[in-house]
DOSE-265464 format. One record per residue (C-alpha): residue number from 1; y, x, z; residue in three letters. Coordinates in steps of 0.1 Angstrom, whole numbers. Example, Ala and Ser with C-alpha at 12.3 -4.5 7.8 and 13.67 -1.06 7.14 Angstrom:
<pts>
+------+-------+-------+-------+------+
! resi !    yy !    xx !    zz ! resn !
+------+-------+-------+-------+------+
!    1 !   -45 !   123 !    78 !  ala !
!    2 !   -11 !   137 !    71 !  ser !
+------+-------+-------+-------+------+
</pts>
This chain:
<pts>
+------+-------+-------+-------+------+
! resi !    yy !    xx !    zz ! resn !
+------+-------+-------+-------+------+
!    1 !   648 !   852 !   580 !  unk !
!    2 !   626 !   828 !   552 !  unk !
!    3 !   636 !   801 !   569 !  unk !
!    4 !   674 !   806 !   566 !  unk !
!    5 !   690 !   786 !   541 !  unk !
!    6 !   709 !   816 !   528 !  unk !
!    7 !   676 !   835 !   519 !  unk !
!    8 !   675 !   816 !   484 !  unk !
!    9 !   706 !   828 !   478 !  unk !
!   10 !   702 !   866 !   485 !  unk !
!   11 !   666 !   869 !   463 !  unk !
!   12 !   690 !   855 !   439 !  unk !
!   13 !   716 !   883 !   442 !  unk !
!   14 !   692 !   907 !   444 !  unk !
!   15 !   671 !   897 !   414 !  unk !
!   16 !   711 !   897 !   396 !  unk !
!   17 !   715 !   931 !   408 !  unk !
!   18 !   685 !   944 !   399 !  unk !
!   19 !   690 !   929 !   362 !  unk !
!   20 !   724 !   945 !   361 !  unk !
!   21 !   708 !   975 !   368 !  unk !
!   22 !   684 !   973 !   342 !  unk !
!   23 !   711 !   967 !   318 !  unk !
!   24 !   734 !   989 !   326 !  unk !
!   25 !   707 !  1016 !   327 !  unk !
!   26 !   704 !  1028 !   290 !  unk !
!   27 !   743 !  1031 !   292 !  unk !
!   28 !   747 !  1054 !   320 !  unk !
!   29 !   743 !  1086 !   320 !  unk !
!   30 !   709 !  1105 !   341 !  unk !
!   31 !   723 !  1123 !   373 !  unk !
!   32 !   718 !  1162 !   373 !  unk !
!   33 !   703 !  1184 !   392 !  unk !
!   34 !   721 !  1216 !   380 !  unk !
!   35 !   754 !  1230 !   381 !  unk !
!   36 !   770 !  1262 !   362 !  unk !
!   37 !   780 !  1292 !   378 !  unk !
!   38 !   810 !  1309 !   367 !  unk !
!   39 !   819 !  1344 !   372 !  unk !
!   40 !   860 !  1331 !   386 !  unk !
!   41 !   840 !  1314 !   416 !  unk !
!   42 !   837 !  1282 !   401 !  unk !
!   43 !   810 !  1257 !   396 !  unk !
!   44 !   807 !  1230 !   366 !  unk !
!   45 !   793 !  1198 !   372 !  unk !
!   46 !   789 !  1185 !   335 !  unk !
!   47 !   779 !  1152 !   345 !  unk !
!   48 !   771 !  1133 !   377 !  unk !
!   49 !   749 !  1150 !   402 !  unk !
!   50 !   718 !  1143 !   419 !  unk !
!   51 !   731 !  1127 !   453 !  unk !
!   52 !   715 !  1153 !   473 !  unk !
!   53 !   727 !  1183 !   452 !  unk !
!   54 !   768 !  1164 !   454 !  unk !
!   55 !   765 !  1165 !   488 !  unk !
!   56 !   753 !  1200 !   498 !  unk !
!   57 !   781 !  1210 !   469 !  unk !
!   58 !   811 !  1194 !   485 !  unk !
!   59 !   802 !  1214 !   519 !  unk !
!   60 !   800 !  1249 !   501 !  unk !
!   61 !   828 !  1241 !   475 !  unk !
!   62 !   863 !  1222 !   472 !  unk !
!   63 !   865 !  1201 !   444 !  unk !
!   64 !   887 !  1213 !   417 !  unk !
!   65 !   890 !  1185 !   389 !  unk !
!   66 !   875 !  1158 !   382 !  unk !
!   67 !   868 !  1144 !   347 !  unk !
!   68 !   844 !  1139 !   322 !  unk !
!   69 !   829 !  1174 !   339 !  unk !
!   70 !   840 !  1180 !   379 !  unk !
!   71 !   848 !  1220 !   388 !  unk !
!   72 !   837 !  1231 !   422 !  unk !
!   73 !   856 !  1261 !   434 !  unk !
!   74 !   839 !  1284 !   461 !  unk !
!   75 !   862 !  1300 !   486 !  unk !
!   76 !   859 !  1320 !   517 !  unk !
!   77 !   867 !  1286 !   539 !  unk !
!   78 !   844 !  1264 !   521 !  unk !
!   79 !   817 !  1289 !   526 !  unk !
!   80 !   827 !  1290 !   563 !  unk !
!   81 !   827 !  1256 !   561 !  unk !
!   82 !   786 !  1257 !   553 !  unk !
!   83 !   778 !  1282 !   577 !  unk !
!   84 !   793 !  1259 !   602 !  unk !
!   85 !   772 !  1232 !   592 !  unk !
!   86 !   741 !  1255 !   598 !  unk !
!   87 !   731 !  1269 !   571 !  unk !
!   88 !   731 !  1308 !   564 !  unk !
!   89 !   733 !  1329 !   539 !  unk !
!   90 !   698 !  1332 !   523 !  unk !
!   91 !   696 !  1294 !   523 !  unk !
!   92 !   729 !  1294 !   502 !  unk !
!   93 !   719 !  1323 !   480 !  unk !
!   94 !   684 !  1301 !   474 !  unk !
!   95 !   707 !  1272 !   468 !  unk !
!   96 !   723 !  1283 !   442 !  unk !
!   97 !   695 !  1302 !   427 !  unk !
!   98 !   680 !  1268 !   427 !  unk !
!   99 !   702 !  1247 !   410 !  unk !
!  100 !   723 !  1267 !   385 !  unk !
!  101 !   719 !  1274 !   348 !  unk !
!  102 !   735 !  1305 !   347 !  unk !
!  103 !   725 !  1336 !   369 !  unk !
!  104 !   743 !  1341 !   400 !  unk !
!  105 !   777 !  1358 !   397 !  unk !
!  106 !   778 !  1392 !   413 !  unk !
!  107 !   814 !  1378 !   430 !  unk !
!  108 !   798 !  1351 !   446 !  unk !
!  109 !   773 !  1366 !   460 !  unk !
!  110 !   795 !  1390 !   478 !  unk !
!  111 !   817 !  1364 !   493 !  unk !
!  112 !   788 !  1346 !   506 !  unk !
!  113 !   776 !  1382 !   519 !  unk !
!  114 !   808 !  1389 !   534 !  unk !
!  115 !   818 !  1354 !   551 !  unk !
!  116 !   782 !  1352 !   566 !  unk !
!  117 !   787 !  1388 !   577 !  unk !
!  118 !   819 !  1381 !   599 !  unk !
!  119 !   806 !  1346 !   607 !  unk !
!  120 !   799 !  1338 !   641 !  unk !
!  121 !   811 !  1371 !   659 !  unk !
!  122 !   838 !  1358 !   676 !  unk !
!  123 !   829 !  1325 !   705 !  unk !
!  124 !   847 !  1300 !   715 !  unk !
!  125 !   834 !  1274 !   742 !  unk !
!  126 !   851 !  1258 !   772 !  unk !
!  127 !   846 !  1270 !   810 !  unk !
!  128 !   868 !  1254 !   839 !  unk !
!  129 !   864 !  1285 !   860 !  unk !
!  130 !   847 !  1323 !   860 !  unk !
!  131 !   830 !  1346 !   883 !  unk !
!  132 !   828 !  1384 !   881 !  unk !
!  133 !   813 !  1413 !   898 !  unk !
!  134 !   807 !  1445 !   896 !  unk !
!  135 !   772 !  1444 !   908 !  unk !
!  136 !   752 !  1432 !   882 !  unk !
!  137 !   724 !  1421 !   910 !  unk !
!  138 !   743 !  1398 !   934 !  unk !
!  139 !   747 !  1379 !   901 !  unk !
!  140 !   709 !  1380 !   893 !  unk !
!  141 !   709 !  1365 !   923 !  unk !
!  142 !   731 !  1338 !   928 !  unk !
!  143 !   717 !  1330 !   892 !  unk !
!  144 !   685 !  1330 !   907 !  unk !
!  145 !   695 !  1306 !   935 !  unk !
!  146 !   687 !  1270 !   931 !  unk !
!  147 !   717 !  1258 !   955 !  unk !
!  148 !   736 !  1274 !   919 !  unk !
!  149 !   722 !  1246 !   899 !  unk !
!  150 !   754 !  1223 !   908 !  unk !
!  151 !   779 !  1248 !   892 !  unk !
!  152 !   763 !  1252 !   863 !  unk !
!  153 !   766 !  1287 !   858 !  unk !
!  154 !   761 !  1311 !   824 !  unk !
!  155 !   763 !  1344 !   816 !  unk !
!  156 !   785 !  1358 !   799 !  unk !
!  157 !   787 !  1396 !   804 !  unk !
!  158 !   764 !  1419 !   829 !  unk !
!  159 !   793 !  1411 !   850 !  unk !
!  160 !   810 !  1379 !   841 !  unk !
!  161 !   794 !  1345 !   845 !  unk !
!  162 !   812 !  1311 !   833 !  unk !
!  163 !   812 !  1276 !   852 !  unk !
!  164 !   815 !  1244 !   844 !  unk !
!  165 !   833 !  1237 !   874 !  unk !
!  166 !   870 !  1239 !   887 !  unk !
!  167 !   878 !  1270 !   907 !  unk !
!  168 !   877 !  1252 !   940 !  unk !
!  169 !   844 !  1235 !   940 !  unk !
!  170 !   833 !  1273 !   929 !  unk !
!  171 !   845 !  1289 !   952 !  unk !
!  172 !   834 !  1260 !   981 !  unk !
!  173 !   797 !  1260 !   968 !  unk !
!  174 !   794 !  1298 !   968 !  unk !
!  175 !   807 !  1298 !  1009 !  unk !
!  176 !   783 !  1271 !  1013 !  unk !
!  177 !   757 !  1294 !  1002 !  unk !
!  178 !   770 !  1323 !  1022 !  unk !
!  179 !   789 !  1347 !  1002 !  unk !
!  180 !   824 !  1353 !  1008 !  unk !
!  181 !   845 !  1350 !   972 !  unk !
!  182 !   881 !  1355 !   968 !  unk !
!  183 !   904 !  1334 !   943 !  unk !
!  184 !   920 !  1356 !   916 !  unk !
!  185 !   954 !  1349 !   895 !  unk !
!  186 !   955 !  1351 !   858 !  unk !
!  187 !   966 !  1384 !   859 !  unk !
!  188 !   932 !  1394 !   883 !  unk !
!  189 !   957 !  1396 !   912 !  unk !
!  190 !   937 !  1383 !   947 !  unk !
!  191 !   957 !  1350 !   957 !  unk !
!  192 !   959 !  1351 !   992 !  unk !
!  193 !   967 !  1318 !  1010 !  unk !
!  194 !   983 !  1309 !  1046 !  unk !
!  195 !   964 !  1296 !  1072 !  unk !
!  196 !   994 !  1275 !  1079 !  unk !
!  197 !  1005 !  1263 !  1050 !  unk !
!  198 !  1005 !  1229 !  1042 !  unk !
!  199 !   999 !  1207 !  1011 !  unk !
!  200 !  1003 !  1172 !  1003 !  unk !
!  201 !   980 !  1157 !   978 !  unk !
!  202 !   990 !  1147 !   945 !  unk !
!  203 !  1009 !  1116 !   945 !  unk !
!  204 !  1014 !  1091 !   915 !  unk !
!  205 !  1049 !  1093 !   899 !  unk !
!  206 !  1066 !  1065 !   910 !  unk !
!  207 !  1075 !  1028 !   883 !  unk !
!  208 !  1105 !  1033 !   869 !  unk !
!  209 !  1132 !  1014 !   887 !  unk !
!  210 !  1145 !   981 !   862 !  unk !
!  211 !  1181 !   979 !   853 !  unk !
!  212 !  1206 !   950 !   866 !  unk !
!  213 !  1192 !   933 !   898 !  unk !
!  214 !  1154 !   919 !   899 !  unk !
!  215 !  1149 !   883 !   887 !  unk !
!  216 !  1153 !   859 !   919 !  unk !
!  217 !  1117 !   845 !   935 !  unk !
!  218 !  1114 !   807 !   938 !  unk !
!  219 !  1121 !   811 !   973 !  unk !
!  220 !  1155 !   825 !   964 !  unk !
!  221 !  1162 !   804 !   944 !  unk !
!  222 !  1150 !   771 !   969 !  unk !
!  223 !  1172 !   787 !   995 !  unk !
!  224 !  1203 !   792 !   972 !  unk !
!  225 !  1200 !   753 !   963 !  unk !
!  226 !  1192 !   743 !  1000 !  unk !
!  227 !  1229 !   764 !  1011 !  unk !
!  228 !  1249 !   750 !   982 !  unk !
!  229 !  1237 !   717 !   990 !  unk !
!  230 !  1247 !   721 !  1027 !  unk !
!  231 !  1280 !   737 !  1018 !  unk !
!  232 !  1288 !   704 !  1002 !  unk !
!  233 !  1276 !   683 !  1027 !  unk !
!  234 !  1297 !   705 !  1049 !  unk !
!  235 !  1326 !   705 !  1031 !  unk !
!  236 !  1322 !   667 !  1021 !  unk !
!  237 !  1317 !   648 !  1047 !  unk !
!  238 !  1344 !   628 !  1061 !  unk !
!  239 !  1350 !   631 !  1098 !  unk !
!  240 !  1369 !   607 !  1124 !  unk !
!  241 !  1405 !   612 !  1125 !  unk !
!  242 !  1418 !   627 !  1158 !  unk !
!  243 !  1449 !   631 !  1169 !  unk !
!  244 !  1447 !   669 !  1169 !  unk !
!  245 !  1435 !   678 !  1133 !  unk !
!  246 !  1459 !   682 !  1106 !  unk !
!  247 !  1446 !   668 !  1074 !  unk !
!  248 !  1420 !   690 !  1056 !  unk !
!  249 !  1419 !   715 !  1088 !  unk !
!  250 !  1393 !   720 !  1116 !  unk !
!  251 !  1407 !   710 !  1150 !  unk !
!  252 !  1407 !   736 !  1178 !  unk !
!  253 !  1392 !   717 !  1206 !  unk !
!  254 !  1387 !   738 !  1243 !  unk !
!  255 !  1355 !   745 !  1258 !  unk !
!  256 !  1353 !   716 !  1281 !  unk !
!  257 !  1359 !   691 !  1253 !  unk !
!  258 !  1335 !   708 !  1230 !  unk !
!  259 !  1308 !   710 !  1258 !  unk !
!  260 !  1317 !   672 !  1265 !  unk !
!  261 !  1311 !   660 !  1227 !  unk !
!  262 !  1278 !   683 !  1225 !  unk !
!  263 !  1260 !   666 !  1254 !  unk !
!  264 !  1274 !   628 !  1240 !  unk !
!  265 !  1260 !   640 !  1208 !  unk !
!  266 !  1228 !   649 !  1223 !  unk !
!  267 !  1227 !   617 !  1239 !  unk !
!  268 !  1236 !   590 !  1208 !  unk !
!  269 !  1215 !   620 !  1180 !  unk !
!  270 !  1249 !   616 !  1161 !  unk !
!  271 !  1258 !   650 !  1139 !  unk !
!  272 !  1289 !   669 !  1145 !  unk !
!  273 !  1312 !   689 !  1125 !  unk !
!  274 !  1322 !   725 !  1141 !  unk !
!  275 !  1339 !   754 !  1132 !  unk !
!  276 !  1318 !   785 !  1142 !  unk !
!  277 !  1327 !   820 !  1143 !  unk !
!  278 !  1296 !   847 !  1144 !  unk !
!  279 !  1294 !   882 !  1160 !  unk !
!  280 !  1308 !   900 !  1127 !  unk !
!  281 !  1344 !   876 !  1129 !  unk !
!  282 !  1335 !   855 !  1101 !  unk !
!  283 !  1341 !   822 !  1101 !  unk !
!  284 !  1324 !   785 !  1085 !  unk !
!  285 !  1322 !   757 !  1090 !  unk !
!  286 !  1286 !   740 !  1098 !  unk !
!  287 !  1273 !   701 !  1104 !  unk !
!  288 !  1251 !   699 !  1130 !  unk !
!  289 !  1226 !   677 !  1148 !  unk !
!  290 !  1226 !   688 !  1186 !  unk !
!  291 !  1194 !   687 !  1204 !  unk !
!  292 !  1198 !   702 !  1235 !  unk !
!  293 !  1228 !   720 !  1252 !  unk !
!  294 !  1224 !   745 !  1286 !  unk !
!  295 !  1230 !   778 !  1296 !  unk !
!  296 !  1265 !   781 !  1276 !  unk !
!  297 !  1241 !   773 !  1241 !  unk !
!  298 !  1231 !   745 !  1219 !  unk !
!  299 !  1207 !   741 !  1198 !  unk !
!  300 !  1208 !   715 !  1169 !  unk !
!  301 !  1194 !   711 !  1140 !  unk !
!  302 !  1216 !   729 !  1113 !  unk !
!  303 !  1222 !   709 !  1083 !  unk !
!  304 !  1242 !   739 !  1060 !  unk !
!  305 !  1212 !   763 !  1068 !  unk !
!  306 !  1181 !   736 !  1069 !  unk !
!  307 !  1167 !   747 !  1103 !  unk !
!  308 !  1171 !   741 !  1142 !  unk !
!  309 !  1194 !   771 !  1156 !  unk !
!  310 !  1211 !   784 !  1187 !  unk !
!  311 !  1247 !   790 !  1190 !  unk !
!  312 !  1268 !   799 !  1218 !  unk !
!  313 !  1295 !   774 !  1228 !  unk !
!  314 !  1318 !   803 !  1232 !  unk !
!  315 !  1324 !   808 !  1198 !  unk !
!  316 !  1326 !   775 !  1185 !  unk !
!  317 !  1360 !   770 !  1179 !  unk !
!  318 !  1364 !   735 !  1172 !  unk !
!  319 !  1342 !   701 !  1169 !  unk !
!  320 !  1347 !   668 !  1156 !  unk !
!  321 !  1327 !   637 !  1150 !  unk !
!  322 !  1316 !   626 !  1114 !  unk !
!  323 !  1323 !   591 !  1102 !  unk !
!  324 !  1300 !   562 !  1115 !  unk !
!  325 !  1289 !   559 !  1075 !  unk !
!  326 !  1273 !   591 !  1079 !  unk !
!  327 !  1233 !   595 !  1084 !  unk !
+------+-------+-------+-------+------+
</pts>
């Protein structure tokens, strides 16, 4: 932009530039715009070439040397190589004629002659399916047929024609146009196909299973913290003394005692302490807050697992008050 403060700045490097340039011009030597042939397949450069004359060169020829003079050498893949860039064999014979000092050696102008003779008779391109016949007319006219546009069809023999599409959508767009194509094997066998079989579709491999066990969630790791904290509560809190527990141990209380001490408990909303075995034998101990007790159940509020539950008197095997200190 003239308005940007930086334009100042660029005139100025360009005005250096071009003053180097001037300068440095005397010094340098002029490009060429010839080469020399020699009869070994080789081309001298003996100085730096015209831009468009290097470029054109380093297709048809590998550089041999460099120096104060750079050898090209011509070779049956470097004249490949400018064949494959479009150009053919007169063009290359006038290119040379062109630009060299020295006539054209009889040598290279075989190789070019013989490279440009072999050039190009063997194809490669890329189809994802094939369709053959023997009659050369039904594949006029499903040529001819515009519903044939989709498959993108060519010919490639009197009896072949290539597709750009995968065997199955070829061989479902020519039912839909009402011919009656079989599926063939690599080896031209006819693949033949049961009506009942049964494919599942392709199915993504499944991740890769980690090593050790996963990382725990926050709500893992909440409820480990929540039962820990319960277990000590559990284990921690001092109950009344009765005459029936031994020091550190549970008492065993019967059913009507333990029914009697649920419904008081109910009454006054004071926790208990219990001894609980479940339906797999194993036992623990629990604090609880009853809440309501009928039908042979109760259900409290269960301090060790945070939550209200029901338990059936039946297998509690013991109870026993906590201390008044206790919330």
């Amino acid at each position: 932009s003239p308005f940007s403060p930086t334009a100042p700045a660029s005139a100025a490097s360009a005005d250096e530039q071009a003053a180097a340039a001037r300068v440095l011009a005397p010094l340098l030597p002029e490009p060429l715009d010839h080469v020399l042939l020699q009869a070994d397949l080789t081309a001298v450069a003996p100085g730096p070439l015209w831009r468009p004359l290097a470029e054109t060169l380093g297709v048809l020829a590998d550089v041999e040397s460099k120096g104060g003079a750079t050898v090209y050498r011509f070779t049956p893949a470097s004249v490949r190589r400018a064949l494959d860039a479009g150009r053919t064999a007169s063009d290359l014979h006038a290119f040379l004629t062109a630009h060299s000092r020295t006539p054209v050696p009889q040598p290279l102008a075989y190789l070019i002659d013989d490279v440009a003779r072999r050039h190009g008779h063997l194809r490669v391109g890329a189809a994802s399916a094939y369709l053959r016949c023997d009659d050369d007319a039904l594949l006029n006219e499903i040529l001819a047929d515009k519903r044939s546009a989709g498959l993108r069809l060519r010919r490639l023999a009197p009896t072949v024609l290539a597709a750009q599409a995968d065997p199955a959508t070829l061989l479902e767009g020519l039912r839909a146009m009402g011919y009656a194509p079989a599926a063939e094997s690599a080896a031209g066998d006819v693949l033949i196909t049961r009506a009942h079989s049964h494919r599942t579709p392709p199915r993504t491999a499944p991740d890769p299973v980690p090593e050790g066990p996963p990382a725990p969630d926050a709500t893992l790791l909440s409820a480990a913290i929540r039962a820990i904290r319960a277990g000590d509560l559990a284990s921690t809190a001092p109950r009344k003394p009765t005459a029936t527990r031994e020091d550190g141990e549970l008492p065993r209380t019967g059913s009507a005692e333990t029914l009697a001490t649920m419904q008081a408990a109910v009454l006054t909303g004071e926790a208990l302490w219990i001894g609980y075995v479940n339906a797999e034998g194993a036992a623990s101990q629990r604090v609880i807050a009853p809440i309501r007790v009928e039908g042979g159940f109760v259900t409290a509020y269960d301090h060790t697992a945070d939550e209200v539950r029901t338990y059936p008197l039946h297998r509690v095997t013991g109870v026993a008050e906590l201390a008044d200190d206790q919330p």
